[in-house]
N, C-alpha and C positions, 0 to 999 in steps of 0.2 A: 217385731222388728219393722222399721219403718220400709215401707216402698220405698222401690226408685222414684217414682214417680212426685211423692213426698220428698224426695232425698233432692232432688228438681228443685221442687219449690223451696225447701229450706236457702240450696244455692242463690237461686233468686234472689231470696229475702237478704241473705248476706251480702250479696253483688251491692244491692239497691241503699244497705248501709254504709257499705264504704265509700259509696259515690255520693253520702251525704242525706240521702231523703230514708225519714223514720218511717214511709211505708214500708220498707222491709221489714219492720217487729210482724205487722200483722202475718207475715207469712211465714211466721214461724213459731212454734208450741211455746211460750213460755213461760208456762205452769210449771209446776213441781213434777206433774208424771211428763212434761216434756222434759224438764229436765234430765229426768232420768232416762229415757229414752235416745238423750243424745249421746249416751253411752253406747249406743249401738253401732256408731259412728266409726266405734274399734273394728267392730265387723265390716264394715266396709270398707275400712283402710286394710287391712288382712291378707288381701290379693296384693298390695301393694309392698305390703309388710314382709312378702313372702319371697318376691322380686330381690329385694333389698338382701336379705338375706342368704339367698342363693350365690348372689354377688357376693356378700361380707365371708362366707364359706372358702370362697373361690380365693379369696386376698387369705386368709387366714392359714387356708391348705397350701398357699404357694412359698408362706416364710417355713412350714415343716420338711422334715426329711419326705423322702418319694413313696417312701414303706406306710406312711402316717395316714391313721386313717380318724375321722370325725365321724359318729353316729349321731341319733337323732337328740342325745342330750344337750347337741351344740345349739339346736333348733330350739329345746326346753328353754336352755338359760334365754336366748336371744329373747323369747317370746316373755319370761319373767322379767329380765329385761325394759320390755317396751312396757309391759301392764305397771311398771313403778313409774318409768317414765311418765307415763300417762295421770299418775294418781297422786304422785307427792306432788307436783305444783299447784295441783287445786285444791292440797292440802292447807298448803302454805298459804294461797287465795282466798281460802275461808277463814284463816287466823286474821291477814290484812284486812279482810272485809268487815268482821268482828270490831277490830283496834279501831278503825275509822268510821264505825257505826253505818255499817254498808249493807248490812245484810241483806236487804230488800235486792239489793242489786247482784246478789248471789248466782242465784241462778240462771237470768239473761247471760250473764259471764261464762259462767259454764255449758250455758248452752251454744252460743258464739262461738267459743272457742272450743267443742268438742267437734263440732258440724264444719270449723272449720281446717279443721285436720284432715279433710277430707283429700280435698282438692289439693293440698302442698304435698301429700304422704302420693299421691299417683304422681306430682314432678317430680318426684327426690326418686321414685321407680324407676321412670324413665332415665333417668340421669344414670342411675345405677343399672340400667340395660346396657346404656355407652359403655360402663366400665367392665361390664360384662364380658361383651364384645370386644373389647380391649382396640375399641376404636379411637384410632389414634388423631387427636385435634388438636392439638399443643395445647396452650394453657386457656384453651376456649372452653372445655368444660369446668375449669376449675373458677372461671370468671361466671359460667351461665347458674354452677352453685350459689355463687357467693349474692348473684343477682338474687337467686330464689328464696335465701337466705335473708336477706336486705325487704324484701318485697312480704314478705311473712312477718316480720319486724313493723312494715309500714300499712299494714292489711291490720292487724292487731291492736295498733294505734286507734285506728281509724274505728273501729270496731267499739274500742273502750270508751272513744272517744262520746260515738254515741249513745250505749248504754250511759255512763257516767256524768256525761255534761261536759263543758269545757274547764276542764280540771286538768291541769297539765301535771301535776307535782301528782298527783291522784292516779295520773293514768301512767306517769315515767314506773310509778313507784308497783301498781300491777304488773305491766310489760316486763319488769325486771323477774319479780316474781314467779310468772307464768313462765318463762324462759333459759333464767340464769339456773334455777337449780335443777333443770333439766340435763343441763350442759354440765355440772359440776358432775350430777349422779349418775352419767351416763361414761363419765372418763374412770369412773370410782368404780363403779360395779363391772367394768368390762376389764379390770384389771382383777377383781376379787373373782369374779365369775368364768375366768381365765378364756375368754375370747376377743385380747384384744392382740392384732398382730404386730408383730414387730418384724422385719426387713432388715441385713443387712448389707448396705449399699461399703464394699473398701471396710474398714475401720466405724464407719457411721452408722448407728441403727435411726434408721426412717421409720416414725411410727404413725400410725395411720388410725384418725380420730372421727367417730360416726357422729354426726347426731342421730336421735330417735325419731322414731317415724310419731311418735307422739306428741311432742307440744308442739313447737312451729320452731322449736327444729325438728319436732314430727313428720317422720317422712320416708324415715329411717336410713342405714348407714350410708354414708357417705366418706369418701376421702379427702384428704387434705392438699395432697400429691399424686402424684401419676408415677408408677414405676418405671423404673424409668427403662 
């Protein structure tokens, strides 16, 4: 498992890409066994992972009767949950990369973007501490989500941008990839997996939609609204 210390310089290395200058690759593994090593990336988003979930428990236990109790299976599925999150868009990343004769660019990609789940999966914790908290800000945290949300969108860009070149049609068409079926398979399985809450507000039910703490909307749950 890499050090903090490594875990450091990887940051750096990513910082120094998004602001443009390629010395950032050198400070980061990107072989094959770094590749794979930036799967360890799950292990340090995990504490943050854990946050997240403690919150998504607390939403989940509040639309149940007061008798209702959740064991540690809630915790299983959440956590089977994130590891699909995590694995089908790089699934999907390796098919695109294939089709477009990309392969070489494989694994910068994957490593970019596993190293960069780091740092979005501890803001989506904190965010998910507010709601914890059940501190009340009007529609300021629902705007400083959507910023983190927007900001991991344009961090990703920037990122493909320089693994790939200036290939815009190239890097629209990864971004979707790494992202959308994140977002699709995380509102699917939380409804098959039966951990998604539902709220009724009067006659309304208010449903309340995470992203995962793994791809960049990796970070894990989050809500859409504030109960109100």
């Amino acid at each position: 498992m890499p050090s903090y210390n490594e875990l450091q310089l990887y940051m750096s290395g990513l910082w120094l890409l998004v602001k443009g200058d390629a010395q950032g690759f050198r400070l980061l593994d990107l072989s094959d066994r770094g590749m794979m090593r930036s799967f360890w990336a799950f292990v340090w988003c995990l504490p943050a992972m854990v946050i997240s979930w403690v919150w998504w428990r607390a939403m989940f236990m509040s639309g149940l009767p007061d008798d209702a109790h959740v064991g540690g299976i809630f915790f299983a599925r959440l956590g089977m949950l994130e590891i699909l999150d995590w694995m089908v868009p790089l699934v999907f990343l390796g098919v695109l990369c294939i089709v477009m004769d990309l392969g070489k660019k494989f694994a910068p990609i994957v490593i970019t973007f596993n190293w960069l789940s780091v740092p979005f999966a501890y803001a989506y914790a904190i965010l998910s501490v507010f709601y914890l908290l059940n501190i009340k800000l009007g529609g300021l945290l629902a705007i400083v989500h959507f910023c983190v949300l927007v900001a991991s969108v344009v961090v990703l860009s920037r990122l493909l941008k320089m693994v790939c070149g200036p290939q815009p049609l190239i890097v629209t068409a990864m971004v979707l990839v790494l992202i959308v079926p994140d977002m699709v398979l995380s509102q699917f399985m939380q409804r098959f997996l039966g951990v998604y809450p539902i709220f009724e507000f009067g006659d309304l039910p208010l449903q309340i939609s995470p992203p995962s703490s793994s791809g960049l909307s990796r970070g894990s749950v989050h809500v859409n609204n504030e109960r109100g």
